[in-house]
Structures are given as C-alpha cells and as structure tokens.
N, C-alpha and C positions, 0 to 999 in steps of 0.2 A: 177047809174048802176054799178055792178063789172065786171071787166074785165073776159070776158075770160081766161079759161087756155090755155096754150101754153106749153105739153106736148110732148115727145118724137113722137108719132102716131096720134097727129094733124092735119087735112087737109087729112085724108089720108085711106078715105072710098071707094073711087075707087080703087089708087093704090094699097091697100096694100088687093084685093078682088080677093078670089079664086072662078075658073069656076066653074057652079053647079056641073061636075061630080065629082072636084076635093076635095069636100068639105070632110073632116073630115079622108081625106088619109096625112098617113104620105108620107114623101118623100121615092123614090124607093130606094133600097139599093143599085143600078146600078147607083146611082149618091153621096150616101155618101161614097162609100168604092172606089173611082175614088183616085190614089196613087197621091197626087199634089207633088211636088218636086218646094225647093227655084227656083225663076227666071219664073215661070210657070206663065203665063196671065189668070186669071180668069174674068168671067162675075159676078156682084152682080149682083144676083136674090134674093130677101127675099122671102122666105114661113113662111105666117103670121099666118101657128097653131103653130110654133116652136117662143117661143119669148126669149127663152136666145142665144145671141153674132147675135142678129138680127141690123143691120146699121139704122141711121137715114137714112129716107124717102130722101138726097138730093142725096145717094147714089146709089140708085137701076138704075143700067141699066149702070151706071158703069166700064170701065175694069180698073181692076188693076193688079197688080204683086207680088205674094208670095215670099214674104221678111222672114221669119222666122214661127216657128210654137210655141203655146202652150198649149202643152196637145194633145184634139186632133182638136183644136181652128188654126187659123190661121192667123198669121200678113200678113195685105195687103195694100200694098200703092198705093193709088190713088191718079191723079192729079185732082183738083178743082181750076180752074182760075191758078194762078201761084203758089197756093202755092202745096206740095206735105201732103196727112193727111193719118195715120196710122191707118187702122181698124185691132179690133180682132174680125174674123168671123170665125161660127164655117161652118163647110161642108154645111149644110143643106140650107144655105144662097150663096151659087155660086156653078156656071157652068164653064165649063173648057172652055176655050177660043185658044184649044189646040185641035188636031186629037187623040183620044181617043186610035182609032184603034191601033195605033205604044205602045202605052202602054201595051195594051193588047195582041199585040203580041211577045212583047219582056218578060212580064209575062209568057207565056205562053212557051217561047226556055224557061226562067232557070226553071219553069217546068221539062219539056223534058229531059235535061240537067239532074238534079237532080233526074229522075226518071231513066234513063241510071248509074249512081252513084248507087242509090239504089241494081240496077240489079246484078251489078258487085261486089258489098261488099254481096249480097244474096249467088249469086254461089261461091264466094269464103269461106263464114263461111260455105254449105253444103257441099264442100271439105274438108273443116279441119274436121268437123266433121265425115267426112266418111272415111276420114284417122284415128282418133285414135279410132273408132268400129270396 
C-alpha cells in the first residue's frame, strides 16, 4: 500500500467548512480594514476560500499577539504547549480579540478633528482671497 499524503489541509474537511450561506463570500470589508496595532490580541479564524498566509489547521481558534507587520500580512505569536511559534497572517485569517468600538471611535475624533482643520485653513484662504479682489 502507499502511504497517505500528509499535506498542509489534511484531516480538515470539517474544520476548515464554511456555513451554506457563507459559501463563495469573500470576507466583509468591516473585518479586513479593522487598524490592528503591535501588542493587539488577535483570534485565528481561517477563511478557507482565501488560501495565501492561511495557518496550519493546529492554529485556528487560537489567540495570539501582533508582534510586527509585513506588507499588509501580519506577524503573530502564538503559544503552543511551551514553546511561543511565529505566524505570518494576512487579515482575512483573524478577528480582533480587542473592543472594536474604542477604535472606531477614536477614528472617528481625528476625523472630526481634521475636518474642524479643514474649516479653518477654507475660511482663512476665502479671506486672503477676498482681500487681494
């Protein structure tokens, strides 16, 4: 008999199975453009229609800590038994493991912030300009 492959997505026809609604959706854009910041606790969650910087199967369910970024990929260290292992995941593959809300509302003051900036540099160049007409 020949062995078996023992391949990256091995064993992993439940696991790695999306709900019927969810079949042939990419993921929402209100979970890839979430601003992670080093130090930040992340869930691995893989979605198995995205397969580049997808984790082996020992990782999902997971929390780790954003250690570094590359590109728009993310270093994340996870503990497994005693030792500490280093994934590069891209967004699509985790959930914030953090209150979202405080994100978005601090997005949201330098908004605010910068749209008060705006105001102020607006009325001041309609002044200059209506000083030298």
């Amino acid at each position: 008999m020949v062995k078996a492959p023992q391949g990256l997505r091995h064993r992993t026809r439940k696991l790695l199975k999306k709900k019927i609604r969810e079949k042939g959706a990419v993921p929402p854009l209100s979970r890839i453009l979430i601003e992670y910041r080093i130090g930040d606790k992340v869930y691995i969650d893989v979605d198995p229609a995205i397969h580049g910087g997808m984790p082996h199967r020992r990782y999902i369910g997971k929390v780790g800590k954003v250690v570094g970024f590359r590109g728009r990929a993310m270093i994340v260290e996870v503990e497994v038994g005693s030792k500490t292992k280093k994934l590069i995941l891209l967004p699509e593959h985790v959930k914030p493991a953090f209150d979202v809300k405080v994100r978005v509302d601090e997005l949201l003051k330098k908004l605010s912030e910068l749209n008060k900036i705006r105001l102020e540099q607006r009325k001041m160049l309609l002044s200059l300009l209506s000083g030298k007409v």
